[in-house]
GUGUPA-17826 format. One line per 5 residues: for each residue x, y, z of N, C-alpha, C, O. Coordinates in steps of 0.2 Angstrom, whole numbers. Each point is the difference from the previous one (the first is absolute). Layout:
BEGIN
X/Y/Z/X/Y/Z/X/Y/Z/X/Y/Z  ...
END
This chain:
BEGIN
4/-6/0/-4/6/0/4/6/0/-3/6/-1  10/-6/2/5/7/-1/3/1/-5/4/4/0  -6/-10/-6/3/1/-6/-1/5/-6/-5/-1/-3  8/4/2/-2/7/-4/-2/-3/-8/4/-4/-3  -10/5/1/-3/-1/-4/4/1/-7/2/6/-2
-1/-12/-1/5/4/-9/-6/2/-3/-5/0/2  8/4/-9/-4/2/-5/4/-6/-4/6/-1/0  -13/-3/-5/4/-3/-5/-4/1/-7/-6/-1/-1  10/4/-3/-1/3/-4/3/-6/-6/4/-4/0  -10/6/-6/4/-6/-7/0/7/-4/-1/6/1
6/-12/-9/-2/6/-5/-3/5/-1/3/6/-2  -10/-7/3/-6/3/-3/0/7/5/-3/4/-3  5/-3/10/-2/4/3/6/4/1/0/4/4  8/-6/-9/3/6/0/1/5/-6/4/0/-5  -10/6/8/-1/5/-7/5/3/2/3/0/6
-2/4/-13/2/7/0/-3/5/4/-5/-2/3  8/10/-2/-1/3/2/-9/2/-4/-5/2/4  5/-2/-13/-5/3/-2/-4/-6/0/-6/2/2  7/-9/-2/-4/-3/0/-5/0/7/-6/-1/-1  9/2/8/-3/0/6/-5/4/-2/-6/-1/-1
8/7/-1/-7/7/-2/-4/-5/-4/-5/-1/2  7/-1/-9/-5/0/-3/-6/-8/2/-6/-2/-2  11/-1/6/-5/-6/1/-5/2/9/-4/-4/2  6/9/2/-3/4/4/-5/0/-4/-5/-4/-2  6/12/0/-7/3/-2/-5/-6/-6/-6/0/-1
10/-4/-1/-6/-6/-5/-5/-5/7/-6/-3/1  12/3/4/-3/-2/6/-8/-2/2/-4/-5/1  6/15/2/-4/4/4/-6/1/-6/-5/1/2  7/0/-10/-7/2/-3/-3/-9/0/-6/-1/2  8/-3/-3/-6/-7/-1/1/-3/5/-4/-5/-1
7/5/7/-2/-5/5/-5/6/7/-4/-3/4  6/11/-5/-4/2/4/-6/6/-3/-5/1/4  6/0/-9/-3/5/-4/2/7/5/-4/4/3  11/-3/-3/3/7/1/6/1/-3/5/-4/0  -4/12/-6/3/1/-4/5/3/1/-2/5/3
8/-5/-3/6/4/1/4/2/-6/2/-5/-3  0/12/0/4/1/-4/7/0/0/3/2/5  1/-5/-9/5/-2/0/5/3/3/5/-2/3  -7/7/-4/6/6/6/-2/2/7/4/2/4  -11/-5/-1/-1/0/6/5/-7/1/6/2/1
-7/-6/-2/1/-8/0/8/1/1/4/-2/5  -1/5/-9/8/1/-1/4/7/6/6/0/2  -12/4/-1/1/4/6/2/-3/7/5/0/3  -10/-4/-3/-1/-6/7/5/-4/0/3/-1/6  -1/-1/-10/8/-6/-1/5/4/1/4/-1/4
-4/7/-7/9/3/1/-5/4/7/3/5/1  -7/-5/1/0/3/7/2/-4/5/4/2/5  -6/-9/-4/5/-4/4/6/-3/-2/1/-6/2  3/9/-7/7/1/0/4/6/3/6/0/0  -10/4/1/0/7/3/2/3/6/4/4/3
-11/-8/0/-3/2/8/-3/-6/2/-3/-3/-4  4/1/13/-1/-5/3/-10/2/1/-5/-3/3  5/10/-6/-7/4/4/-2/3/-8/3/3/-3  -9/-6/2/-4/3/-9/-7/6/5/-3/0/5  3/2/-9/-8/4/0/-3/1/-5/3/3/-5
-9/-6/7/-5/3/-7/-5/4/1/-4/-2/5  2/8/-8/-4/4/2/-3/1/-6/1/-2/-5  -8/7/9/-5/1/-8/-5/1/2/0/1/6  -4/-1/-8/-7/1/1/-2/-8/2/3/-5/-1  -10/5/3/-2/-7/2/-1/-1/-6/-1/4/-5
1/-13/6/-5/-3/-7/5/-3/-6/-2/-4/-4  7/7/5/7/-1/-7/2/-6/2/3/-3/-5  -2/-2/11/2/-6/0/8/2/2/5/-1/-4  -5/3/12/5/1/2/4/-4/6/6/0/2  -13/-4/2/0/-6/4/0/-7/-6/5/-4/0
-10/4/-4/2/-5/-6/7/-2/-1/1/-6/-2  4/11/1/4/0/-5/6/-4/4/4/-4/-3  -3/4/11/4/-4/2/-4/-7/2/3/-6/1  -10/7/1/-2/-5/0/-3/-6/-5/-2/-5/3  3/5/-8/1/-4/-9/7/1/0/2/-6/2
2/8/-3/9/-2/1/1/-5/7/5/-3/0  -9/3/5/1/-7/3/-3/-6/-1/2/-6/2  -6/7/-5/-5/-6/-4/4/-3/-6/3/-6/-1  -2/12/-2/6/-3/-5/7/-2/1/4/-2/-5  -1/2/12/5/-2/1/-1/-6/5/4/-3/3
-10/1/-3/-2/-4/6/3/0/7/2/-4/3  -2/10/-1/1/0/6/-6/7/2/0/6/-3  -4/-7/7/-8/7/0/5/6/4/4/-1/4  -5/5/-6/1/8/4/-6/0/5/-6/0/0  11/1/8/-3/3/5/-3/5/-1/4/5/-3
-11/-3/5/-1/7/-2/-3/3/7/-6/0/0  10/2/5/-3/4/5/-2/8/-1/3/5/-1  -9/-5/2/-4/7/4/2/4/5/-1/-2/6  5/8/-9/3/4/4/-6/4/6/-4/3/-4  3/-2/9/-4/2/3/1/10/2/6/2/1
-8/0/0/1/8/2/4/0/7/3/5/1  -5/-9/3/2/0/5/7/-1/3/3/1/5  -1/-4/-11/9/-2/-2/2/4/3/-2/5/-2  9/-3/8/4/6/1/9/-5/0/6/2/1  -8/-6/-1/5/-5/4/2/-7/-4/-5/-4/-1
12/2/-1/-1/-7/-3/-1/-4/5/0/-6/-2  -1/7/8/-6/-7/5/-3/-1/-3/-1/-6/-1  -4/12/-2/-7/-1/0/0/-5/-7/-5/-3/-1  11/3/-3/-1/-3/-7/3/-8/3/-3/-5/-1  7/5/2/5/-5/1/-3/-4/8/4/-5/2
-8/7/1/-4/-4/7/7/3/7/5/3/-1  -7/-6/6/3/1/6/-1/-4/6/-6/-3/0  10/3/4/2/-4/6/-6/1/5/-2/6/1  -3/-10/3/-4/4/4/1/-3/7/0/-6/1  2/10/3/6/-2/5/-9/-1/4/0/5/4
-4/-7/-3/-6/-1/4/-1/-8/-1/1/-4/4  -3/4/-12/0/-8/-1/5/-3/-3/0/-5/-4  7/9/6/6/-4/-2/-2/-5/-6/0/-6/0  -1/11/-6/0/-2/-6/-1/5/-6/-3/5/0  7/-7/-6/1/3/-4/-7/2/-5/-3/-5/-3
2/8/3/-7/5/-5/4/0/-9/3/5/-3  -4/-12/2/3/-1/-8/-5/5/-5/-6/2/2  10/0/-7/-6/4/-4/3/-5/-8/6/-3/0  -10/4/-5/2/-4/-6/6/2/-3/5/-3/-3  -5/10/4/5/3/-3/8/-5/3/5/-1/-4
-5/1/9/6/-2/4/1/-7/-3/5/-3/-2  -12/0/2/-1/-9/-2/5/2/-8/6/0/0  -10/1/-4/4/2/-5/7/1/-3/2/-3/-4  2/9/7/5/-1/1/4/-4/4/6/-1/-1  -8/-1/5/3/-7/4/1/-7/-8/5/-1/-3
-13/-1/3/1/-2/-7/6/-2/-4/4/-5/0  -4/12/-5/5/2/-5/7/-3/2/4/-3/-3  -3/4/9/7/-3/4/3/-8/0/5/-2/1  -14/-2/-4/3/-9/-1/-4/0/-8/-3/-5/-2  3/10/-2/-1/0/-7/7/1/-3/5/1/4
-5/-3/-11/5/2/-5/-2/6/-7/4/2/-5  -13/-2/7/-5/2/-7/2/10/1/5/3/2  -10/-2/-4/-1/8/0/-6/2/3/-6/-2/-2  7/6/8/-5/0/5/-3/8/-2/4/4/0  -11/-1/-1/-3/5/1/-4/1/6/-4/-3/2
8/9/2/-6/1/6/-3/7/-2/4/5/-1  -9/-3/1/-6/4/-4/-2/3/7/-4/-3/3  6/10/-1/-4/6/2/-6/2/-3/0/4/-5  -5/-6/9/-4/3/-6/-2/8/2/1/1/6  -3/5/-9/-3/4/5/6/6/1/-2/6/1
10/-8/-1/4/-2/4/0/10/4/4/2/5  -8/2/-9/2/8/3/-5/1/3/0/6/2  -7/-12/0/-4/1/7/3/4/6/-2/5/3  9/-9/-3/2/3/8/7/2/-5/0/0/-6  6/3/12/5/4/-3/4/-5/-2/4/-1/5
-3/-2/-10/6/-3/-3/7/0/3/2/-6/1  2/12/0/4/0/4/0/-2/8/6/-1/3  -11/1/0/0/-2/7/-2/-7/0/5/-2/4  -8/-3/-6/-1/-6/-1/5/-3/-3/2/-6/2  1/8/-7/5/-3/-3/7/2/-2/3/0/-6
0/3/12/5/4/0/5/-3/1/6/2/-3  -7/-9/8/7/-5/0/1/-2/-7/5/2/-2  -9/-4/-3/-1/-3/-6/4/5/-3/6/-1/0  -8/7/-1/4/6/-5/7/-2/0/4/-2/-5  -1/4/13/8/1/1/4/-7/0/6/0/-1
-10/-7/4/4/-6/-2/1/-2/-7/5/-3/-2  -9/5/-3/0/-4/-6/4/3/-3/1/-2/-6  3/10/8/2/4/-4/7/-2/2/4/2/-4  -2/-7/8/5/-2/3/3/-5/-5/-3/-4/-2  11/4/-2/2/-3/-5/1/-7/1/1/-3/-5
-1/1/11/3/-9/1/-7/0/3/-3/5/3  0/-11/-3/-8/-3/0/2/-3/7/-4/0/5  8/-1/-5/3/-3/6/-5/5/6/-4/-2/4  7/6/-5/-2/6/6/-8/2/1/-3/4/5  1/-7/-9/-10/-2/-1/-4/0/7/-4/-4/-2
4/6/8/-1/-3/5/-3/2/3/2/5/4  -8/-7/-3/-6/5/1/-2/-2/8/-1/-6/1  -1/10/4/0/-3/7/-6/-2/2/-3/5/2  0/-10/-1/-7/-4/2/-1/0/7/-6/1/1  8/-2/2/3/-1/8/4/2/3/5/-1/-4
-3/4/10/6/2/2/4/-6/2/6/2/0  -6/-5/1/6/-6/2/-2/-7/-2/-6/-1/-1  10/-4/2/-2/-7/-4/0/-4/6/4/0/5  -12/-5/-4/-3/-4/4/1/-9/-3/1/-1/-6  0/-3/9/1/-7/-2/-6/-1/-2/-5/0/5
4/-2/-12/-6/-3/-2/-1/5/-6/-5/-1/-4  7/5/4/1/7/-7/0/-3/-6/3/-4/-1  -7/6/-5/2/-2/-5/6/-1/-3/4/4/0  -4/-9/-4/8/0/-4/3/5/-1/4/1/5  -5/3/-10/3/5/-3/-1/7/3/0/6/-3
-3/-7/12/2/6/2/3/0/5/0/-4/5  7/10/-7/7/-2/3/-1/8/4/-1/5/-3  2/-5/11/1/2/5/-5/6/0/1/5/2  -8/-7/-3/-6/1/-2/-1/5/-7/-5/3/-1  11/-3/-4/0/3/-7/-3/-3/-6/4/-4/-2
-7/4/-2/0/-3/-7/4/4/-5/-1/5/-2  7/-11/-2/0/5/-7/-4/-1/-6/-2/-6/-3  0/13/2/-7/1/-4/5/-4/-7/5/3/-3  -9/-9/0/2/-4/-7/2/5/-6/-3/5/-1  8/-9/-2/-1/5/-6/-4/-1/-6/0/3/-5
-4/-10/8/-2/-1/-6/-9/3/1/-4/-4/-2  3/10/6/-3/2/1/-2/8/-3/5/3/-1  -11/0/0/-3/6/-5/-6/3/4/-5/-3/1  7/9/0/-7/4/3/-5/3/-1/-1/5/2  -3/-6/-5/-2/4/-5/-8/4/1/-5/-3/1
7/9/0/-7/4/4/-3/3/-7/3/2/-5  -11/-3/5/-2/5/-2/-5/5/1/-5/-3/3  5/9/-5/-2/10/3/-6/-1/-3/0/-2/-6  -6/4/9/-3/5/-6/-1/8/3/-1/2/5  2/1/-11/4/11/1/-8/2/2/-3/4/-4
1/-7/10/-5/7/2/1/2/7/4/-1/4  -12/4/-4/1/4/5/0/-4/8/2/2/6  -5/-8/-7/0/-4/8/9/-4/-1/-1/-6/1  6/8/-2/4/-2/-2/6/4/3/-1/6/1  8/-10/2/4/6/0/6/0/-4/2/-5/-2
0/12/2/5/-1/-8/7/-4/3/2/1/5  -1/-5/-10/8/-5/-1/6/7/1/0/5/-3  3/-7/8/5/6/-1/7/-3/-4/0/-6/-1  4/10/0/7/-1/-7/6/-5/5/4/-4/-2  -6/5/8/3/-6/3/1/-6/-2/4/-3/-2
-13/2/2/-2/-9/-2/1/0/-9/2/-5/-3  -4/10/0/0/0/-6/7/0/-3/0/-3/-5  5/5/7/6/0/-3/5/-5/2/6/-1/-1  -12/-3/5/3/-6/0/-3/-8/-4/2/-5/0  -7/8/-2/-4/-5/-4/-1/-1/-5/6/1/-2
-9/-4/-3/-1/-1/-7/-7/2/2/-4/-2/4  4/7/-9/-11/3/0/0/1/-7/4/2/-4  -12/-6/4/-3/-1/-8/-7/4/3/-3/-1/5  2/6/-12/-7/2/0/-4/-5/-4/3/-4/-3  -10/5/5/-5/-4/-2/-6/3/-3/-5/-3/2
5/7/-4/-6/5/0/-5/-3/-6/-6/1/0  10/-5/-6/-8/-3/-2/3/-8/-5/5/-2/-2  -12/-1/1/-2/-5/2/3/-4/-7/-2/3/-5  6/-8/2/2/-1/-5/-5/-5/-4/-3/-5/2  3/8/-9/-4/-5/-4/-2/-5/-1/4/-3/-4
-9/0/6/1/-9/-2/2/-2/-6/0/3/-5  2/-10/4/3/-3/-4/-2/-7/3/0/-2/6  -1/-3/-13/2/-7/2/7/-3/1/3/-1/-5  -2/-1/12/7/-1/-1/1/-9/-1/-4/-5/0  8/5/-1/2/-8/-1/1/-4/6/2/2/5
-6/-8/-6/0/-6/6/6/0/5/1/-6/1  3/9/1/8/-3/5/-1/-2/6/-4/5/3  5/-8/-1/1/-5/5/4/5/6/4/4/-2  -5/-3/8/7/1/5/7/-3/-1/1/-5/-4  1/7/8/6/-2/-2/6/0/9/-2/2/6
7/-6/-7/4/0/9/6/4/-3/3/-1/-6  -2/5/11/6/6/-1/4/0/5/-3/-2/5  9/4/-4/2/-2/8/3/10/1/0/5/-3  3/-6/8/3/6/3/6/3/-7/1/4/-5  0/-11/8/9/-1/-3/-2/2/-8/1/6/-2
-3/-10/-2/-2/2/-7/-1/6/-1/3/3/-4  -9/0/7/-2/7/-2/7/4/1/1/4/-5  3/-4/10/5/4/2/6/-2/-7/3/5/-3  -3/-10/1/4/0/-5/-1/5/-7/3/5/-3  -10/-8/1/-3/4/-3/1/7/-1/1/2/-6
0/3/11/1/6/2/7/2/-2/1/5/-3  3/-8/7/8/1/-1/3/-3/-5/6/0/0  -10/-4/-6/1/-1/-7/-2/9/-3/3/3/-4  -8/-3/7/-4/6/-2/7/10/-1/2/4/-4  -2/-7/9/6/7/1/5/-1/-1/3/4/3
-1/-10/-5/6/0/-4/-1/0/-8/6/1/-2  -10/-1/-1/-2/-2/-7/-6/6/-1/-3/1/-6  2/2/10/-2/7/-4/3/9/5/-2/5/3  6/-7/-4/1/7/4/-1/6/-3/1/0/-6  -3/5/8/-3/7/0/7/1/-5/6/-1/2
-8/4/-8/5/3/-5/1/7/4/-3/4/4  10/-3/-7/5/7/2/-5/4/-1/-2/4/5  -1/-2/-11/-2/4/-3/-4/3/5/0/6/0  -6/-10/5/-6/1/3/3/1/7/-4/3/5  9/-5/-4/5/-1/6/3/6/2/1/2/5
1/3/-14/1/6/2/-4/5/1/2/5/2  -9/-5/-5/-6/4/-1/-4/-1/6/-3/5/2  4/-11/1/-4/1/9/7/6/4/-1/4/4  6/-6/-6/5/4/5/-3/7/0/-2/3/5  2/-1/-12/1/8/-3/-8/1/3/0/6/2
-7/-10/-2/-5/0/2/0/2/8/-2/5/3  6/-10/0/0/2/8/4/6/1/-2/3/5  6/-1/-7/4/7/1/-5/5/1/0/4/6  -6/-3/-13/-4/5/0/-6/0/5/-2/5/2  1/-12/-1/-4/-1/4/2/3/8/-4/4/3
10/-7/-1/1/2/6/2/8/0/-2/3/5  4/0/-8/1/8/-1/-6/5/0/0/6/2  -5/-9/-6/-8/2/0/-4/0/5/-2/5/3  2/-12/-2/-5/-3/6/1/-2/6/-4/-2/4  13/3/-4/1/-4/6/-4/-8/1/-4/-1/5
6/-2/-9/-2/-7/1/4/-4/-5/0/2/-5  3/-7/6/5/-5/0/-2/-3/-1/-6/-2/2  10/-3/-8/-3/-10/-2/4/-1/8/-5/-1/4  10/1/0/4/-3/6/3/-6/-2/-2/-4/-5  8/2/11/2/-7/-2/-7/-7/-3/1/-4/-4
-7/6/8/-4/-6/1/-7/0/-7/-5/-3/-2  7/8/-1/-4/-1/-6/5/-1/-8/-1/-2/-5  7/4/9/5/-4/-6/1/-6/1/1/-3/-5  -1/1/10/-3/-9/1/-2/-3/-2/3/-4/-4  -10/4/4/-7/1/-2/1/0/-7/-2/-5/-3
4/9/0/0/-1/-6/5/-5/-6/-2/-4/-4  6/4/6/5/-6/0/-3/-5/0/2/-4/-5  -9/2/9/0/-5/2/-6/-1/-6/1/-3/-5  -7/7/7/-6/1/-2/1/0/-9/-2/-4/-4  6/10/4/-1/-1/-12/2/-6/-1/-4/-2/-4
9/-2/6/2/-7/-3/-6/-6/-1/-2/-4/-4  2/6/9/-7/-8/2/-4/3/-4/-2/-3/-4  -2/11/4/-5/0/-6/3/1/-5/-4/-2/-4  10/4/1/0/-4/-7/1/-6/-2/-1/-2/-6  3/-2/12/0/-6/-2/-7/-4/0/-1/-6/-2
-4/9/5/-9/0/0/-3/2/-7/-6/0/-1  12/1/-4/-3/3/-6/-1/4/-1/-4/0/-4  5/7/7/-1/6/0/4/5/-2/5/-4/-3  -3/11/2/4/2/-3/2/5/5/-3/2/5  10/-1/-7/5/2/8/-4/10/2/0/3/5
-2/-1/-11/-1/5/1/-6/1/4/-1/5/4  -3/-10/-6/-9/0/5/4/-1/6/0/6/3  2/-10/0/3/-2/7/5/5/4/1/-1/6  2/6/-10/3/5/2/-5/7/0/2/5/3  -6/-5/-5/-8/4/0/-3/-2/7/-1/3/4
0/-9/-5/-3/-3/9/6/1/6/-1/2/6  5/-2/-7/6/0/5/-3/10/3/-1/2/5  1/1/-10/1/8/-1/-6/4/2/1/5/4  -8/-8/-7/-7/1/3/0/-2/8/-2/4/4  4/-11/-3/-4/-2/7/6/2/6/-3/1/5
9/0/-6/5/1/4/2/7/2/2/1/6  -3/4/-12/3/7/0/-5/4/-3/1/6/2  -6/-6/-4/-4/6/-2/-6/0/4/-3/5/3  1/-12/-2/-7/0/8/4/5/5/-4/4/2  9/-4/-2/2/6/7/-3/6/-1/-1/4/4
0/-1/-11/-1/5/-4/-4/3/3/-1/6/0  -4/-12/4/-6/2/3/0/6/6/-4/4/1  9/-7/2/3/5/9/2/7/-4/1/5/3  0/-5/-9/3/9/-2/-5/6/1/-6/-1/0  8/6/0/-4/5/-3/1/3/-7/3/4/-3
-8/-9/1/-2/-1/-9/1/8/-3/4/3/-3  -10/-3/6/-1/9/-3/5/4/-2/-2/5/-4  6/-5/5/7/4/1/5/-4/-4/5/3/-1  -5/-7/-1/3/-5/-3/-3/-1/-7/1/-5/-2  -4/8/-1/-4/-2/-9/5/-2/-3/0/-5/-3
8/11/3/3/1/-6/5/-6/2/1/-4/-4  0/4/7/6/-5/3/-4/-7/-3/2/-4/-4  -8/2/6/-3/-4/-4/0/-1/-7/0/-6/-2  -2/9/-2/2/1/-4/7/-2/-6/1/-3/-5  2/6/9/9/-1/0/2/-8/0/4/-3/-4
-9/0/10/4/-4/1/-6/-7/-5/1/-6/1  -6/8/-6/-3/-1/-6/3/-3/-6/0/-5/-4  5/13/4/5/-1/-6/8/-2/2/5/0/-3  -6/-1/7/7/-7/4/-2/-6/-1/4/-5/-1  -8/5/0/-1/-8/1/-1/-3/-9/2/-6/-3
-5/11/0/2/2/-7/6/-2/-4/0/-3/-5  5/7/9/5/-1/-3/4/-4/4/6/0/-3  -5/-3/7/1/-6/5/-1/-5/-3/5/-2/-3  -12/-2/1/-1/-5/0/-3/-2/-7/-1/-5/-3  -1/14/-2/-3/-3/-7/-7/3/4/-2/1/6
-3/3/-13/-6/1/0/-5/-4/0/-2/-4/-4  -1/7/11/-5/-4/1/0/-6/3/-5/-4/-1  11/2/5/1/-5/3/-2/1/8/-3/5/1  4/-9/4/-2/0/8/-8/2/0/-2/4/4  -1/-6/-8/-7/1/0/-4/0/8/-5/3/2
8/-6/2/-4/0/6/2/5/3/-5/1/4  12/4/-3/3/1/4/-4/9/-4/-3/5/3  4/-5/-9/-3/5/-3/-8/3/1/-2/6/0  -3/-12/0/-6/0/2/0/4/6/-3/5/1  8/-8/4/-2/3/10/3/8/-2/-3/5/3
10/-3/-7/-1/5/-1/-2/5/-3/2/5/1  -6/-6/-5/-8/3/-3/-5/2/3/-3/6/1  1/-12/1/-4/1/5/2/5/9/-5/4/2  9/-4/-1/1/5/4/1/6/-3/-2/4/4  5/-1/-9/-1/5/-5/-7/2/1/-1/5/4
-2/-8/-6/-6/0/0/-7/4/4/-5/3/-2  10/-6/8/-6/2/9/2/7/2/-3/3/4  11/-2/-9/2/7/3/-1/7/-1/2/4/3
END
């Protein structure tokens, strides 16, 4: 019973990077009747090459609880999906606690779960749903700064204050380390019973917008498929060795951050050059094109901050920074990143 579960994988279930996308979303359209765009689908895979923490926001309804919950169906292993509560202040209240009265431990699923993952080998989804009911930072703040931590080793999340004979396995001096073959994935909806994600949590995450609903299609009959940790991590570091970000976009983000930080006071920082490194590879190797993935890097990372400015006072600079990206990247390129700056043009 302490034996850590393998992943046993044949031929058929070691895809490529684009075939996972594309036999995902055939998945999700004929075994569940839920439709994902090929660039959602390929967003979500280079997001967990990314960040240990995804967000999906958007409006209700776009299939933002679905989208990790059908990617567990599809890898056979289900995505926990717990229900963030408002009353959340504290990772006790998500991860349970010691109740020194009935000298017994107040398990919550979330903790089951992560325990779990610890005798897997597969890919584990644990699904915040809701996840900005209560303050994201205060519920999940050991999470932020351990996984930011470069040796996994150091993962070590504190459950109990000291270690009891009769302890679970794999909790050492009452700590857990949080598995790597683990993914968190909350998802927002942007209104007003909600409270806003701060650049804390966000700049440490992979966030996908969801704001509308993708076209149905019939997709082809595929089958699920067994993936293990290990595999998909290969996949990845196949990935960023075999597409690395061309010089050319490598000096055009430089000359982009210069102006940005000089204008706006706002910075890519070490932790979005990361990020990016990490993130364009795996979507191009999702089939995408390097320029789309450095558009999503640019809108969700650097220009969302755009929002804390005083816009009004900023038109021209905006502007400015229109015809930068112009002659940066080529006309009419970073379509997403150009859209948010229009649109604030716009409101001013």
């Amino acid at each position: 019973k302490y034996t850590v579960l393998p992943t046993l994988m044949t031929n058929k279930d070691k895809l490529s990077l684009s075939e996972l996308v594309t036999h995902f979303i055939n998945y999700a359209s004929s075994h569940h009747n839920i439709y994902y765009s090929e660039k959602i689908a390929s967003t979500f895979i280079a997001g967990l090459a990314t960040s240990k923490i995804l967000i999906l926001e958007g409006i209700s309804g776009t299939g933002k609880t679905s989208l990790p919950y059908v990617f567990g169906k599809f890898i056979k292993n289900d995505a926990t999906i717990i229900s963030v509560q408002p009353s959340w202040r504290d990772r006790f209240e998500m991860m349970g606690y010691y109740n020194e009265f009935t000298k017994k431990f107040n398990e919550t699923e979330f903790l089951t779960s992560l325990y779990d993952a610890s005798y897997r080998t597969d890919i584990n989804l644990i699904v915040l749903d809701e996840m900005n009911l209560a303050r994201v930072e205060y519920y999940f703040a050991d999470f932020l700064s351990l996984l930011e931590l470069p040796n996994s080793d150091e993962w070590l999340i504190e459950v109990v204050p000291e270690q009891l004979i009769g302890d679970p396995m794999h909790l050492k001096e009452g700590k857990l380390q949080i598995p790597k073959n683990v993914w968190f994935v909350g998802t927002a909806n942007n209104d007003d019973s909600t409270f806003g994600i701060t650049d804390k949590v966000y700049d440490r995450a992979s966030s996908i917008v969801m704001n509308e609903k993708a076209k149905p299609f019939k997709g082809q009959m595929l089958e699920t498929i067994n993936i293990s940790y290990e595999y998909l991590e290969e996949l990845f570091k196949t990935a960023y060795k075999d597409h690395e970000i061309s010089n050319k976009n490598l000096v055009a983000l430089e000359k982009l951050d210069e102006f940005i930080s000089e204008t706006f006071q706002i910075t890519f920082g070490n932790r979005i050059i990361n990020q990016l490194y990490k993130f364009i590879p795996v979507y191009v190797a999702c089939g995408r094109s390097e320029i789309e993935g450095i558009d999503y890097i640019i809108a969700r990372k650097i220009i969302r901050k755009f929002e804390t400015l005083n816009l009004p006072f900023l038109k021209n600079e905006l502007e400015t920074l229109l015809q930068l990206f112009d002659q940066l990247f080529g006309k009419n390129q970073l379509k997403e990143s150009r859209d948010m700056i229009a649109k604030f043009i716009k409101q001013i």
